[in-house]
N, C-alpha and C positions, 0 to 999 in steps of 0.2 A: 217830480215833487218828492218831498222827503217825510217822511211817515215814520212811526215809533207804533208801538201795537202794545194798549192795556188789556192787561189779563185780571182776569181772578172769582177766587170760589169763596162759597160763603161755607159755613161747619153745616149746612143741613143736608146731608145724603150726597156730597160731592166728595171728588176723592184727589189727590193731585194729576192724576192722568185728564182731571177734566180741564185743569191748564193747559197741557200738553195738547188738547184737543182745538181748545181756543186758540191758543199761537197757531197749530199747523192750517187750521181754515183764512185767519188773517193774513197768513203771510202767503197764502196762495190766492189769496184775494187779493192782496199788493201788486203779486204778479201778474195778474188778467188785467190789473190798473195800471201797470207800467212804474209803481213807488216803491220809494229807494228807502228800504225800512233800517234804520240805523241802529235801536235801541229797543229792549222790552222793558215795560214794566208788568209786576206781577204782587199780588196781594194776595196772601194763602191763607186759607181758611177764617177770614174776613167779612164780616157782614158789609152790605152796600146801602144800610139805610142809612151811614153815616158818616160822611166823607172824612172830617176829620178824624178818626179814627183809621184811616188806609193809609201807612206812611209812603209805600210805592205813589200811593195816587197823590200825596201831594207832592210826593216830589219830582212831578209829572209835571203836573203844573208850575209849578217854581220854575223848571226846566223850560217851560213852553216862555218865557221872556228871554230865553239865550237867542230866540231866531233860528235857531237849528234844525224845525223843523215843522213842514205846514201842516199836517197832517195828526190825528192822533184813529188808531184803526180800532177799534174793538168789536168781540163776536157776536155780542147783542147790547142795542142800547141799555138794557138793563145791568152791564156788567160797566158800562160807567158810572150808573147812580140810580138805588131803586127810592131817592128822593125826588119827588116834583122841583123843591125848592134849592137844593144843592146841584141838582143839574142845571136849571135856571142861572145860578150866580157860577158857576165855576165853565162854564159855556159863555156868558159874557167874559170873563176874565181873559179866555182863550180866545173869544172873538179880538177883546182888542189887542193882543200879543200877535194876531194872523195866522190863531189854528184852529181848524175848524174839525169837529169830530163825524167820523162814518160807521157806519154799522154794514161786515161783513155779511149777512147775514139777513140783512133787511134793507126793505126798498123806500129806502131815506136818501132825497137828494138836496137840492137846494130850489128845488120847485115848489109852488105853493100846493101842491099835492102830497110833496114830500114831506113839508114842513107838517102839514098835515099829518102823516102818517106817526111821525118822530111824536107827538103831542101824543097820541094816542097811544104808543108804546110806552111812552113813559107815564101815562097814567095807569093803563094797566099793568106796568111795576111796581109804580105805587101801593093800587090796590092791594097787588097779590102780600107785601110786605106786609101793609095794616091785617089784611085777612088773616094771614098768620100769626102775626102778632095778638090778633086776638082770640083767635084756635086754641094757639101754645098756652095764653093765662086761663082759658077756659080747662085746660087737661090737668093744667099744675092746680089750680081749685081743687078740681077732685081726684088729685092724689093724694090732697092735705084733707081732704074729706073722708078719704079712705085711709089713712096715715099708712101712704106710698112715698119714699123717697123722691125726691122733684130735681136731683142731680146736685151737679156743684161738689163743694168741699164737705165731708162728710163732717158732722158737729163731732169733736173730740170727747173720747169716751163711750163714742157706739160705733156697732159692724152694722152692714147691711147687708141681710142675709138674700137668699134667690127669691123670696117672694115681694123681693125692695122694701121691707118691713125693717124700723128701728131694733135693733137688740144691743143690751151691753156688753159692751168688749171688757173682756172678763182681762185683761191687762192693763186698760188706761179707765174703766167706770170707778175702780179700787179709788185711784188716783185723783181724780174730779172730787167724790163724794168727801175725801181729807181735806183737800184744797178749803171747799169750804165751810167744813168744819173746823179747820185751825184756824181762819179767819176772823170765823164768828168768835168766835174764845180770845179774841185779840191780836193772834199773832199778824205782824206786820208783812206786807205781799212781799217783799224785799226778801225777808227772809224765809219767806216761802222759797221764792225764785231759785235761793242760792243754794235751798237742802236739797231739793227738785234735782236742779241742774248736779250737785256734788254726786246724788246717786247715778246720775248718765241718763234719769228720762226724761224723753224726746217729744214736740209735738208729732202730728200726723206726718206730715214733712221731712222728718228726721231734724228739727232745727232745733235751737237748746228754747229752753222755757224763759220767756223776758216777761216782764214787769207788765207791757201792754197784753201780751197773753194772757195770764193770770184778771189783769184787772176788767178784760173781753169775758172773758171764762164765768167771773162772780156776777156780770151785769145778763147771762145769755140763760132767760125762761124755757130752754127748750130743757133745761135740767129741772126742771118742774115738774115735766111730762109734756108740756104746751108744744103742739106742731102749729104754726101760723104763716101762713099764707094769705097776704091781703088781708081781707073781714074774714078769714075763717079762721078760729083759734079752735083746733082737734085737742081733749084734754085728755082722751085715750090711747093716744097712735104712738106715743113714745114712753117707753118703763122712764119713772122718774129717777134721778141721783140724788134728789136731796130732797129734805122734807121742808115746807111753806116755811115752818119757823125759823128753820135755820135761814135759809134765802130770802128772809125778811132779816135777821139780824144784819146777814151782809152788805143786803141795800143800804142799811142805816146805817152801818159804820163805814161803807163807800160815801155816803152822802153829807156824815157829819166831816171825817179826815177830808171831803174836798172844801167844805168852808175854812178847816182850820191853814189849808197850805198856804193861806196867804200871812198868816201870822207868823206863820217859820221866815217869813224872808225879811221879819222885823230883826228877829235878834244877829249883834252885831258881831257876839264872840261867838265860836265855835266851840263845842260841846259836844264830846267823844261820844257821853251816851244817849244825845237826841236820838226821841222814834227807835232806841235802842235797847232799854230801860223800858219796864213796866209798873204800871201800880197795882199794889199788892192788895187794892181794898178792889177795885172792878176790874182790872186787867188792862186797862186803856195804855197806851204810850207816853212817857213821860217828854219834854221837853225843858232841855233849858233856859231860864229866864234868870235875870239881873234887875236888881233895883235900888234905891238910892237910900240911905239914911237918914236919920236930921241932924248928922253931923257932916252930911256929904259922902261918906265912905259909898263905896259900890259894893256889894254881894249880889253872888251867884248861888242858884240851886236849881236842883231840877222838878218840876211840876205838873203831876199827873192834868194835861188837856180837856178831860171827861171836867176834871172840877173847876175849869173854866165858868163851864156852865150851870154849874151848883147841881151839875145831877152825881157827882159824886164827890164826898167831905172829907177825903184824905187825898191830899200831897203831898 
C-alpha cells in the first residue's frame, strides 16, 4: 500500500525538531507495515483546531482524489484534527476518495474496538483544545486586570518594559500625541500621511505611514489610557497620549468627513483645492461646488463643508 505521513505542530511549547520527531516514528511505523510512503506533509507552527487554516493539510486532501495513495499515516490522532467536527467531514471526504487514516502511535484499527478507541481520542483532543482555550482567556483577563501586556503587535507609540507593563516610547508617543492633535485642529489625515512619511517615520514594522494607519491610529481608545480585554476596560494600566477632549474632537470629525464622502463623488469637475483648502472661520475643509444661474450660466467656487450644515457662517 501507498501511504503519505502528515506532520505538525501547534506555536504552544513545540519546536520544529518535534516534526522531525513525528516523521521519523511514522515512517518506521510504515516500515513494520510494509507501506510504501511516497510524500510528506507538514504544517508548522499551526494550530489543529482548524483545518482550514493548515494549507499542507488541505493540500492533503485535494491530493487524496489523484488515487496515489491509500493511506494517510500520522503520529497521533490529534495531529490530524483536534476538531470533533472537521475530522468527522474531512475523513468522509477521504473515505470516499479510498484513504483511510492510521495513527502511529495508537491502537486504532478498523475494528469496532478500534473504532472505539479513535472516538475517544478525538474527543479528548477536543477537550484538551476547548480546556485551553479557555485557560489562555481566563490569563489574558488578568493581565488586562493587572495592566500586563497579553502579546501580539505592540500598540504604536509604547515599549514594553521587563515587568510587561505599558510605558511610552519616548520616540513614537511624541509622534501619536501630534497626530492627533493636528487632526483635531483640522488638518486632513492625507496630509498628515505625507509630512509623516516626508520626515522618514516608520510604523513599528518599519513600513511608511498610510492613510488606514493614521485613520486605525485616531479610532484606537487604548491612547486614552483604556486596556480592554473582553468586559474588562483597565483605565489605569496604560500612560495615556491624548487627552478625552481632543479624542473626542477626532471622533467627531472622523464621523462627520465619513457622511460628507459620499457628497465628494457628486461633483463632476475637478477642483485642484478640494479637501485642500481650509476655512478661515473653523478650520474645516473646503470643497468645490458649481451651480447654476437664472440665466443658465454655470459657476464654480469653493465651500467650507462645516457650513453645509449651518454649524459654521462662512464660505
Amino acid at each position: 500500500m501507498k501511504a503519505v505521513i502528515y506532520a505538525r505542530y501547534s506555536c504552544d511549547n513545540q519546536r520544529e525538531e518535534s516534526i522531525e520527531g513525528q516523521l521519523r516514528e511514522c515512517l518506521a511505523f510504515a516500515d513494520r507495515k510494509g507501506y510504501t510512503v511516497i510524500k510528506t506533509y507538514a504544517d508548522r507552527a499551526i494550530s489543529g483546531k482548524k483545518a482550514e487554516n493548515r494549507p499542507e493539510f488541505q493540500q492533503m486532501i485535494a491530493d487524496s482524489a489523484s488515487g496515489e495513495f491509500d493511506v494517510i499515516i500520522v503520529w497521533k490522532i490529534d495531529r490530524f484534527s483536534r476538531d470533533k467536527y472537521d475530522s468527522v467531514v474531512y475523513k468522509t471526504k477521504l473515505r470516499k476518495n479510498g484513504v483511510s487514516v492510521i495513527s502511529a502511535t495508537e491502537p486504532i484499527d478498523d475494528t469496532p474496538k478500534g473504532k472505539l478507541m479513535e472516538s475517544i481520542f478525538e474527543g479528548f483532543s477536543e477537550y484538551y483544545i476547548r480546556d485551553l482555550a479557555q485557560k489562555t482567556g481566563r490569563g489574558m483577563t488578568e493581565n488586562a486586570l493587572k495592566g500586563t501586556f497579553n502579546g501580539g503587535t505592540i500598540t504604536y507609540g509604547y515599549i514594553i518594559d521587563k515587568d510587561k507593563h505599558f510605558r511610552k516610547d519616548p520616540a513614537t508617543a511624541p509622534v501619536v500625541t501630534d497626530i492627533f492633535v493636528r487632526y483635531a485642529e483640522g488638518e486632513p489625515i492625507r496630509s498628515i500621511v505625507d509630512e509623516l512619511n516626508s520626515k522618514g517615520i516608520k510604523t513599528n514594522n518599519g513600513r511608511k505611514i498610510t492613510y488606514h494607519f493614521i485613520n486605525w491610529l485616531l479610532k484606537n481608545r487604548r491612547y486614552l489610557g483604556e486596556y480592554t480585554f473582553r468586559e474588562v476596560i483597565n483605565t489605569e494600566a496604560i500612560p495615556p497620549l491624548v487627552t478625552e477632549e481632543i479624542f473626542e474632537k477626532c471622533q467627531k470629525r472622523l464621523s462627520d468627513n465619513k457622511h460628507k464622502s459620499a457628497s465628494f463623488r457628486k461633483f463632476d469637475e475637478k477642483y485642484l483645492l478640494t479637501r485642500k483648502a481650509f476655512c478661515g472661520c473653523c478650520g474645516d475643509t473646503m470643497s468645490g461646488i458649481s451651480g447654476t444661474g437664472k440665466d443658465n450660466s454655470r459657476y464654480r467656487y469653493y465651500q467650507c463643508m462645516t457650513s453645509k450644515t449651518k454649524k459654521c457662517q462662512k464660505s
